[in-house]
N, C-alpha and C positions, 0 to 999 in steps of 0.2 A: 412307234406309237407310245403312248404317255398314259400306261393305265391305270385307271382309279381301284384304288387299294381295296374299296368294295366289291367290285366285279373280281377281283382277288379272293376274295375270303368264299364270296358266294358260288364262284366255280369251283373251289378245290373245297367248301363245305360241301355243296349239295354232290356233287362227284362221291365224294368218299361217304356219303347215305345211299344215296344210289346201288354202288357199289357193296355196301354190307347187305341190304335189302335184297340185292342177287343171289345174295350167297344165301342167305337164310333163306329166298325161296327153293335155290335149285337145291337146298338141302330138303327142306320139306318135299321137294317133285322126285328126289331120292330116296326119299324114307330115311334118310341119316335119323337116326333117334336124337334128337336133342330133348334136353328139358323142357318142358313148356315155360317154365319162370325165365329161365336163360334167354329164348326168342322174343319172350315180352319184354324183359330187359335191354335186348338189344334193339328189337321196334322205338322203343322210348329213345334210346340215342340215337336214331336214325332221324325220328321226328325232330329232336331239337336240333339236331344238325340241318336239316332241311328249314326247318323255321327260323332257324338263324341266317341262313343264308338268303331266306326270302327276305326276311330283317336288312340284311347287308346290303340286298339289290338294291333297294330304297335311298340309302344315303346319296348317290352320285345323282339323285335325280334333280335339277330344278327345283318342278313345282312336285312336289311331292303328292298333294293333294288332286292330282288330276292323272296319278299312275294308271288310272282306271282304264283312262282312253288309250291304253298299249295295246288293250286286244281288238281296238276297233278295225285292227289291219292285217287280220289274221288269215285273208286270202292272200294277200302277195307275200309278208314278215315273217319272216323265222322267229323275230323277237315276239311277235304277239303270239303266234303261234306259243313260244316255249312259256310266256306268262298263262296262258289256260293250260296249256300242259300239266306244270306245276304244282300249282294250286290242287290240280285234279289226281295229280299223284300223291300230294301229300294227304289228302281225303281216303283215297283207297290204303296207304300203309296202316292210317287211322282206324278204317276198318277191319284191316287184317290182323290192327293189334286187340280189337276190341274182342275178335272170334277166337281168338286164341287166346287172352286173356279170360273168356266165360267156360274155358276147359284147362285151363293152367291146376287147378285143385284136383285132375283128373290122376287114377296114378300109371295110364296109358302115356307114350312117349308122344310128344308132338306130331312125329312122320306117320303116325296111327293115324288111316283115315276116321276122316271125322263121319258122325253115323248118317251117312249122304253119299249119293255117287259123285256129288259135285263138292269133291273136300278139295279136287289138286284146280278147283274155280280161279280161288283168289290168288295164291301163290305164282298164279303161270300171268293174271290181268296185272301183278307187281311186278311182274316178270318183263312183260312187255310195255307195262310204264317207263319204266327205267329207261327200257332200250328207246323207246322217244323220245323221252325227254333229254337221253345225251345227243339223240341227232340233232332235236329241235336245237340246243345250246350250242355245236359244234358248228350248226349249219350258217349261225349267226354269222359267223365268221369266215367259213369255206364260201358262201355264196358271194362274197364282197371280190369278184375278179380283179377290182384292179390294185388289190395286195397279193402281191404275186406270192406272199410266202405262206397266205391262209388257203387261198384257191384251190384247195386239193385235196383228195380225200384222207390223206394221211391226216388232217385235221379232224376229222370224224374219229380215226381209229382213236389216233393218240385220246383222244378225250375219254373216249371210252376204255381202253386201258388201263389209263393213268388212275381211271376214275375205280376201274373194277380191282384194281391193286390194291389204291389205299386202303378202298371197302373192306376187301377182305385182310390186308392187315389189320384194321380196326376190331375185324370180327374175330380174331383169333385173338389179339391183344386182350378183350371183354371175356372170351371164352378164358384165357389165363388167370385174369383177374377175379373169374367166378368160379375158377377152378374146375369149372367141363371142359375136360379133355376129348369130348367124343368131336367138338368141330375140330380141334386140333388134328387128328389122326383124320378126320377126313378128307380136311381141307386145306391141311397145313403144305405139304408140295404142291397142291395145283398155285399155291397163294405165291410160292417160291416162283414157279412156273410163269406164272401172268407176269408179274415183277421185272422177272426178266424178259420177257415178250414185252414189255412194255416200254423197258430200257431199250432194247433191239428197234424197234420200230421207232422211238422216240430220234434213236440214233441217224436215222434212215432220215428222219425229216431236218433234220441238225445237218446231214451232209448236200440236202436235196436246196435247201435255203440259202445256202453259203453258197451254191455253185450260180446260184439264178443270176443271168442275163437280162437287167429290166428292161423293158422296152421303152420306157421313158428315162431319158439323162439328161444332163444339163445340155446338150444337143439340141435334142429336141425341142428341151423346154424353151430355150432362148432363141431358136436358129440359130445359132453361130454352131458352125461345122466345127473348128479347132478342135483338135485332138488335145490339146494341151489348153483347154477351156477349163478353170477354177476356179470356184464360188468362193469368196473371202467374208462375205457378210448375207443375214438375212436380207430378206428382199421390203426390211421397211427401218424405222427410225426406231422403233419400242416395241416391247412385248405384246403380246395380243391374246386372242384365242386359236388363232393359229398355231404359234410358236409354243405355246401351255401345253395342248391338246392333242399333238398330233408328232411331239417328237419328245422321248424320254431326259431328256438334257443328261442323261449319265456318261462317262465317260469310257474311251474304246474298253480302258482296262477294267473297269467294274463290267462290262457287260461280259466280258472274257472271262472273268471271275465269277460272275453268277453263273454263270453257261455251266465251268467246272464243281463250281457246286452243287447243282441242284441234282447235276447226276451223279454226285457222290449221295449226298445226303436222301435224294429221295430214289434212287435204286441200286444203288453200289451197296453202303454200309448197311440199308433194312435186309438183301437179302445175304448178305454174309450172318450177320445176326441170326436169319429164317435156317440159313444151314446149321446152324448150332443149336436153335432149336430142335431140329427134327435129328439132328444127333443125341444132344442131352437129354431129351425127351422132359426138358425145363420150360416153365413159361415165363420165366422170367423173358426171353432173348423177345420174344413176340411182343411185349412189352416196350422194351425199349427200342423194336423195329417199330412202331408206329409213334414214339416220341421224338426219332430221328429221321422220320421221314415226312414227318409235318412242315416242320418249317423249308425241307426241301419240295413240297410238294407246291409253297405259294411262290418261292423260286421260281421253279417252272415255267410256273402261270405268268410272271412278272417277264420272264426270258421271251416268252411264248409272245406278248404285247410289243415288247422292248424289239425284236427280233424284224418285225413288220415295218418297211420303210411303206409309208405314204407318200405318195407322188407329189403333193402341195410341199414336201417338204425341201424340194429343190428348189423351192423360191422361197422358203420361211424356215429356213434352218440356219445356223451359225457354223461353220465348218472352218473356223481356224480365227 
């Protein structure tokens, strides 16, 4: 597949708000004391990371001005589906940064309930936004059977992994940069922990992909039995929307090379980093675990696209 650099930015944006959003709930459904100003600091980057990403979705569209009608198919689409999702999640972080901004000048710690038995309300409905909206976005993709390399639920986890990693690198990075150390010492090993959990699984679907046996081959596709059957050309005279949209034009050895990259850069080197953290008890390392794991994170994502052979592409691909 051949994917647009927006659907890029907007899953490994909104992934890693997600992702921080979790952490600052299950801290506040912890009672972790953070600062109030530090959680509203961090809601604020969580929004513009989610607003950017909704920004991002936008560009790959056509008609731009008719994006409205994505949710009219919200019974059978995962994609309409995840467009009301969205919107709807980034409305509740809104509000959870509004309520805890009207007690930020308190000199109570944030994990203090609020003077209400419904203070762990909002944290737990962020709590379970999130987790929808990675299935709603993963599902896009795992639901399409006849890619044999999304079809699975390994597609679910990884999204959400990937996505609870970065988060919480981001949110320990921010906690560095503000100098509370209290998310650090919280949350600083389980963040080491998920990283690797997420390398681990990531690995699993890297070996599960490479082994697939497709059930469509140039076989098939032509009738001709020959075992020694090989495509030398697409199946037309010029380029199209075919050949654009549905095969990455990169070659074996960049694909080889991203593959080794993105798992260095976005979980190898962050969590060597995360152990020198929680050794030096420095936030410099948390720092630079999420400046070296960004650009490994849209890696990934591009690997992730790159990775999925389409069936139309035995008749609209170039192979030598």
């Amino acid at each position: 597949m051949h994917p647009a650099f927006s659907i890029l930015f907007f899953t490994t944006l909104a992934g890693a708000a997600q992702g921080l959003v979790v952490l600052l709930a299950l801290s506040a459904l912890g009672r972790v004391p953070l600062a109030p100003n530090f959680v509203v600091m961090a809601l604020e980057v969580a929004e513009v990371l989610l607003i950017a990403g909704l920004g991002a979705s936008f560009l790959h569209l056509g008609r731009k001005m008719q994006a409205w009608r994505a949710v009219l198919m919200w019974r059978t689409s995962w994609m309409s589906r995840e467009v009301i999702v969205l919107p709807a999640f980034i409305v509740l972080v809104a509000v959870w940064w509004y309520s805890i901004r009207a007690f930020a000048k308190m000199p109570t710690p944030i994990a203090t309930p609020l003077p209400s038995q419904w203070w762990w309300l909002l944290p737990a409905l962020v709590l379970a936004g999130a987790l929808v909206l990675w299935y709603c976005t993963a599902m896009i993709y795992a639901c399409l059977r006849f890619i044999e390399e999304w079809a699975h639920p390994l597609t679910i986890i990884n999204f959400t992994l990937i996505g609870l990693s970065s988060g919480m690198v981001l949110g320990c990075a921010l906690a560095a940069l503000k100098g509370d150390v209290v998310l650090i010492q919280s949350s600083g090993l389980s963040t080491l922990v998920i990283t690797l959990l997420a390398w681990a699984v990531r690995g699993v679907s890297l070996r599960r992909n490479a082994g697939i046996k497709h059930k469509s081959t140039l076989q098939s596709a032509t009738g001709i039995q020959s075992p020694k059957l090989v495509q030398k050309a697409m199946g037309m005279s010029a380029g199209s929307f075919n050949t654009r949209e549905f095969f990455h034009g990169a070659k074996a050895a960049t694909v080889r090379n991203v593959k080794v990259g993105f798992q260095v850069l976005a979980f190898g080197l962050p969590a060597l980093l995360m152990v020198w953290g929680l050794l030096s008890h420095t936030g410099l390392p948390w720092v630079l675990a999420m400046i070296v794991q960004a650009p490994g994170l849209i890696a990934e994502r591009w690997f992730f696209f790159a990775q999925a052979k389409h069936p139309q592409n035995l008749y609209y691909q170039v192979v030598s």
